[in-house]
C-alpha positions in Angstrom: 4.8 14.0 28.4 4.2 15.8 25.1 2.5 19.0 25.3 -0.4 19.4 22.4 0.4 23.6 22.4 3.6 23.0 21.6 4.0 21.1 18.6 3.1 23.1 15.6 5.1 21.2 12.8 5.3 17.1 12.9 7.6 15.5 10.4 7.1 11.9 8.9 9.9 10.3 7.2 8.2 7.8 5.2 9.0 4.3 4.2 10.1 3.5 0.5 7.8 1.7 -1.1 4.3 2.7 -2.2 2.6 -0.3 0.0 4.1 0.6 3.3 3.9 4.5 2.8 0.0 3.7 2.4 0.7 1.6 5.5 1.2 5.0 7.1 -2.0 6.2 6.8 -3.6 4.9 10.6 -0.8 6.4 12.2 -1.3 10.1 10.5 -5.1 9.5 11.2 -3.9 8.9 15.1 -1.2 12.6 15.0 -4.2 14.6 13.1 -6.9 13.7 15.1 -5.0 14.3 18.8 -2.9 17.8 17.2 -5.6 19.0 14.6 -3.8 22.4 14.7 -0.6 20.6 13.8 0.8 20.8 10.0 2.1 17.4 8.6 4.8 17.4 6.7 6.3 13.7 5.0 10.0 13.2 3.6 8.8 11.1 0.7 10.2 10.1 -2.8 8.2 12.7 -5.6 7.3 9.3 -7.4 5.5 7.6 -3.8 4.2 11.1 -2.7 1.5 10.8 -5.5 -0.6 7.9 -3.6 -1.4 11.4 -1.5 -2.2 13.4 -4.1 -6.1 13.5 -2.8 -4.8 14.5 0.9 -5.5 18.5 1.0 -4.0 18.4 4.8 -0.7 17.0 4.1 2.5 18.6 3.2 5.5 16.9 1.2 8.8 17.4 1.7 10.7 15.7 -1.4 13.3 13.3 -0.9 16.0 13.3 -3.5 18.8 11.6 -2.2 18.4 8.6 -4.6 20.3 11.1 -7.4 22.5 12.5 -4.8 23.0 11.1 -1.2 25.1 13.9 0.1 23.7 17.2 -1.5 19.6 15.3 -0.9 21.0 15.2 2.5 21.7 18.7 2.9 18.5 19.9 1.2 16.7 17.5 3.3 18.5 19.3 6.7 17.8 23.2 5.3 14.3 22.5 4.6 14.2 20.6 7.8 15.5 23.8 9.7 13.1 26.3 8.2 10.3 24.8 8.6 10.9 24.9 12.6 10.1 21.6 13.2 8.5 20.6 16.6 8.5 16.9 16.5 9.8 13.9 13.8 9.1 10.4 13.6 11.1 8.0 11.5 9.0 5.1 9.7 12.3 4.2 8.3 15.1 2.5 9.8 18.2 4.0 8.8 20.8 5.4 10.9 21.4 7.9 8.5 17.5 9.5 8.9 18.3 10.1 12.4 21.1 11.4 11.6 19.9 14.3 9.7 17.4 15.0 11.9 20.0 15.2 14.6 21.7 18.1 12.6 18.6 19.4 11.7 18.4 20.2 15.6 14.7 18.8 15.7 13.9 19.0 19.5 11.8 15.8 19.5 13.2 12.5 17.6 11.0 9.4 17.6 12.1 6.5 15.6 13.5 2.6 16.4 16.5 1.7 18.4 18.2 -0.1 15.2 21.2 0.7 13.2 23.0 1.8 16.4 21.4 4.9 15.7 19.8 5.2 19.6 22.3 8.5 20.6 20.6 10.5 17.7 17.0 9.8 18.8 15.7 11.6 21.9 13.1 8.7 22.3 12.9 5.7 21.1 11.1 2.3 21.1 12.9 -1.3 21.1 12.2 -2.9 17.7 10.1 -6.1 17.3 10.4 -7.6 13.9 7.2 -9.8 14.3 4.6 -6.8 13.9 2.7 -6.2 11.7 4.1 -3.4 9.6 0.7 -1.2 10.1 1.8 -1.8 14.1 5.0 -1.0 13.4 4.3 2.8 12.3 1.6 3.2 14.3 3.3 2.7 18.0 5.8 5.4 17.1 3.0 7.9 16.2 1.0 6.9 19.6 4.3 7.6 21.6 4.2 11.1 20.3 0.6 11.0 21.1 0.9 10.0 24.9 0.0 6.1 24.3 -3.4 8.3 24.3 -4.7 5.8 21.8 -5.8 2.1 21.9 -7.1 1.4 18.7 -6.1 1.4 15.1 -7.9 3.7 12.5 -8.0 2.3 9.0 -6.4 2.2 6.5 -7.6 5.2 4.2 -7.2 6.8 0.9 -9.1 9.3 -0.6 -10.7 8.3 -4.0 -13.6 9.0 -6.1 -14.7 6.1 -8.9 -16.4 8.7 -10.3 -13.1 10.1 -11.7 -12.3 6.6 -13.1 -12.8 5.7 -17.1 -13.7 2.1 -15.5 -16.8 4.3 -13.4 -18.2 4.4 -17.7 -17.7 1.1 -18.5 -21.4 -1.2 -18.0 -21.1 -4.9 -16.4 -19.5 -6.2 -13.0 -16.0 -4.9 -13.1 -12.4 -7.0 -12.2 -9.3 -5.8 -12.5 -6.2 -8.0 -12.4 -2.6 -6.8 -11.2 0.2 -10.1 -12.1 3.4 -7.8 -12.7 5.8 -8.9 -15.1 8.5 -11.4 -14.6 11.1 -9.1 -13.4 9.2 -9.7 -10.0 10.2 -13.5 -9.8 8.4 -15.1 -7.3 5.3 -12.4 -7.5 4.4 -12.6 -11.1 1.5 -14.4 -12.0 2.0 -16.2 -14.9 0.2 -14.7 -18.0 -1.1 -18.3 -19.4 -3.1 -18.7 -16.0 -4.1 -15.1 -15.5 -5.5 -16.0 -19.1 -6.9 -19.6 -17.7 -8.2 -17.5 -15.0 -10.2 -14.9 -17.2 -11.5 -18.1 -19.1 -12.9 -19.3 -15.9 -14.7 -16.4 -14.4 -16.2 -15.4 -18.2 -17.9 -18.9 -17.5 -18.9 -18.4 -13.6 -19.6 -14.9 -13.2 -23.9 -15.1 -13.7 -23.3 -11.4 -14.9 -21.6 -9.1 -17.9 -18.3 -8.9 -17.2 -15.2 -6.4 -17.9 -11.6 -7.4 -16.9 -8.9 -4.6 -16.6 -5.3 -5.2 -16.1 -3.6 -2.7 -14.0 -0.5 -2.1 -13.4 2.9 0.6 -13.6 4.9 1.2 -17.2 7.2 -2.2 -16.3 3.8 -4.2 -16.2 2.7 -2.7 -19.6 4.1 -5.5 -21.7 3.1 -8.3 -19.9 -0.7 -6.8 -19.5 -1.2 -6.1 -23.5 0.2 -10.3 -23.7 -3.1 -11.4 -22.1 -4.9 -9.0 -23.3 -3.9 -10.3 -27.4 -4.0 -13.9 -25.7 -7.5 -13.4 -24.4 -8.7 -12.1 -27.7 -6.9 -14.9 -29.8 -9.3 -17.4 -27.9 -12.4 -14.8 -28.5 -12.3 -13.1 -25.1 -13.4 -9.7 -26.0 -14.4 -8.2 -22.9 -10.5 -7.5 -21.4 -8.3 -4.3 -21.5 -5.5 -3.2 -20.0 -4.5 0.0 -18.6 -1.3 -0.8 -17.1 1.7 1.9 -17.7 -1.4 4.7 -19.0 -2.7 6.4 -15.9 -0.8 8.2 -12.7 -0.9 7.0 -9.1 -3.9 9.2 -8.6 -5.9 7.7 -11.8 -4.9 4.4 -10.1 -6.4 4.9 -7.0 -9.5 5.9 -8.5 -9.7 3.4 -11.0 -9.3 0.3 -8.2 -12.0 2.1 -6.4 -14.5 2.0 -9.1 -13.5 -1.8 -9.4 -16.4 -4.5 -8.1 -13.7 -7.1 -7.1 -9.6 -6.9 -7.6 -7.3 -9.8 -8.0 -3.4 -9.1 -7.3 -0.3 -10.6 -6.2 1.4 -9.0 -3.2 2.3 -5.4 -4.8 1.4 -1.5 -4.4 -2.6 -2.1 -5.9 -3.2 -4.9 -3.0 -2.9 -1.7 -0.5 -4.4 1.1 -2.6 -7.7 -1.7 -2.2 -7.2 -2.2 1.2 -7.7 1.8 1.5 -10.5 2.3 -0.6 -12.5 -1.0 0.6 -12.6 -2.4 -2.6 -13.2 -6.3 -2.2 -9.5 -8.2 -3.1 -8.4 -11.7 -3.6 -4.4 -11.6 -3.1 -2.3 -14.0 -4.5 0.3 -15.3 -2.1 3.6 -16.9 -2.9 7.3 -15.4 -1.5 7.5 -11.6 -1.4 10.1 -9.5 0.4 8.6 -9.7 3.3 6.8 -12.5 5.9 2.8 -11.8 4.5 1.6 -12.3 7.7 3.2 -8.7 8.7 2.2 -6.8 5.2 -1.5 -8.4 4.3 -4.1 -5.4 4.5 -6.0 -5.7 8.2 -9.5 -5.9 6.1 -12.1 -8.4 6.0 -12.4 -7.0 2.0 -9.4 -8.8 1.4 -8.9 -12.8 1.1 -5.9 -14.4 0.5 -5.4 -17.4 -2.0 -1.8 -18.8 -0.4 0.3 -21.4 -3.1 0.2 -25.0 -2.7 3.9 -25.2 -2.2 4.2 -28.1 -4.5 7.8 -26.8 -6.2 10.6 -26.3 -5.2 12.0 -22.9 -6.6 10.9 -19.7 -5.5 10.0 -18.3 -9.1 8.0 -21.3 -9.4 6.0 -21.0 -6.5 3.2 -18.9 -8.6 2.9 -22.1 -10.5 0.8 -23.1 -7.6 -1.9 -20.9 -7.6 -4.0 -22.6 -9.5 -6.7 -20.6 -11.5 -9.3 -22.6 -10.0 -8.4 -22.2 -6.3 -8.5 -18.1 -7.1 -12.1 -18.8 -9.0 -13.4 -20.2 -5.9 -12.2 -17.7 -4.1 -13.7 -14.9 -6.0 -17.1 -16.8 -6.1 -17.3 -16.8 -2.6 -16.3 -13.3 -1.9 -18.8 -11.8 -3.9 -21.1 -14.1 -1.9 -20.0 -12.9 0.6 -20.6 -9.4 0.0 -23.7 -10.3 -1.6 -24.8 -11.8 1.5 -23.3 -8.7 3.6 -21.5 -11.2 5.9 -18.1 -9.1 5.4 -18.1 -5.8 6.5 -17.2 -2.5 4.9 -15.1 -1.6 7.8 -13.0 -3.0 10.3 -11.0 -1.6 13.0 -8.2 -3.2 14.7 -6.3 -3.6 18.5 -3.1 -1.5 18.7 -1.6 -4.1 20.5 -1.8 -7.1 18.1 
């Protein structure tokens, strides 16, 4: 039994990515809400750690191992040891995590029995590879928490559209995230992203802006259907991919009336700021069914499988499946038959 007096300081290492790290957020909702006179401190990348940069209550210890694994580890176990951690739970998987959490003689280690890492961890859960990744992260923070809880908060990110350039800009808003082709099987393909536009210009009963979003690798491929969107007189598209920060992102797919996106970081800053989503579905790094946002804002348009190559797969999603798709979504909303909110069993 884990005595609410006596933890002061909770550690989070956090996942890698941007997507799961936002994955996160229900299970520090679940540690804030049953130690609210606990600090919360994450090991997280510099580069990830900026999807929190609205999050007052949260404290960041930076992970730089990438440049060097050995001295990052021994920063990582000093800072560790002055803070005078209470408790740590690893979202990661790593044996070497619970390793330096071992040396960093943290009294309470809560993490999954993989990597034969089990004699560094002082409790620990068996690991069950069909959960959902939200799941996942959020039955190691309810162990610290007594099992107290039985449901799932949210996922939640704090944003304000106000902030956003887009929150200026007249007309029904819909950004577009298709990364580039280094992504293989998750780029959209920029002739039917452009087939796409062409389509919802003619359907959408309404002024209309489209934005492409995306990081400094997506740059290139956005400004493509951008110039291919105005060479067929399609004035009303932009792009801001590669020209804001993580923050500016999150504010700027807030402000957005509906976003369309293959399976990347923007499908989960929606998710977290209830902005209505069509996801496009092919083969990502992961099963979707354990990734997709728990959020009845979000639909997902899944390939027709008709070829045979993974990179080709995109092929598939046609631009009129994903124009239907968006049609009935905003109907949807229109018609408030999805909800703003959802909340979701612990167990599932």
């Amino acid at each position: 039994m884990f005595k609410v007096d006596l933890i002061k300081n909770i550690v989070i290492f956090m996942p890698r990515f941007l997507g799961d790290c936002i994955n996160c957020t229900p299970s520090i909702s679940l540690l804030k809400e049953y130690y609210p006179e606990c600090k919360v401190h994450l090991v997280i990348r510099k580069s990830i750690s900026r999807v929190f940069d609205n999050e007052s209550d949260l404290n960041f210890i930076y992970d730089e191992r990438q440049g060097n694994k050995v001295n990052g580890s021994l920063e990582l176990i000093r800072q560790l040891k002055a803070i005078d951690v209470s408790a740590c739970i690893l979202m990661t998987n790593t044996l070497q995590d619970s390793l330096i959490t071992y040396l960093a003689r943290i009294k309470i280690r809560i993490g999954y029995n993989t990597e034969q890492r089990g004699i560094f961890l002082t409790d620990k859960l068996k690991f069950d590879r069909n959960r959902h990744y939200i799941n996942r992260y959020a039955y190691l923070a309810n162990l610290l928490c007594n099992n107290h809880f039985k449901k799932l908060p949210e996922v939640k990110l704090t944003s304000d559209p106000a902030n956003s350039k887009l929150s200026k800009t007249s007309g029904f808003k819909v950004g577009l995230c298709i990364l580039s082709g280094y992504k293989h099987s998750r780029h959209y393909p920029i002739k039917q992203t452009v087939e796409l536009i062409k389509l919802l210009n003619l359907s959408i009963d309404k002024p209309t802006r489209f934005t492409m979003l995306g990081s400094e690798e997506e740059q290139i491929t956005a400004e493509e259907v951008v110039n291919d969107c105005q060479r067929i007189g399609l004035l009303n598209v932009d792009s801001s991919a590669g020209q804001t920060t993580v923050a500016q992102l999150i504010d700027d797919i807030a402000a957005l009336d509906i976003l369309i996106t293959v399976d990347s970081g923007p499908l989960h800053i929606a998710a977290a700021t209830s902005t209505p989503t069509v996801a496009l579905h092919t083969k990502g790094t992961s099963p979707f069914s354990l990734v997709c946002p728990k959020s009845q804002l979000v639909v997902v348009v899944n390939t027709r499988g008709g070829y045979i190559d993974d990179k080709e797969q995109t092929l598939d999603l046609l631009p009129t499946d994903i124009e239907a798709t968006v049609l009935s979504l905003m109907k949807s909303i229109n018609d408030n038959t999805v909800e703003k909110e959802t909340i979701n069993e612990l167990s599932i």
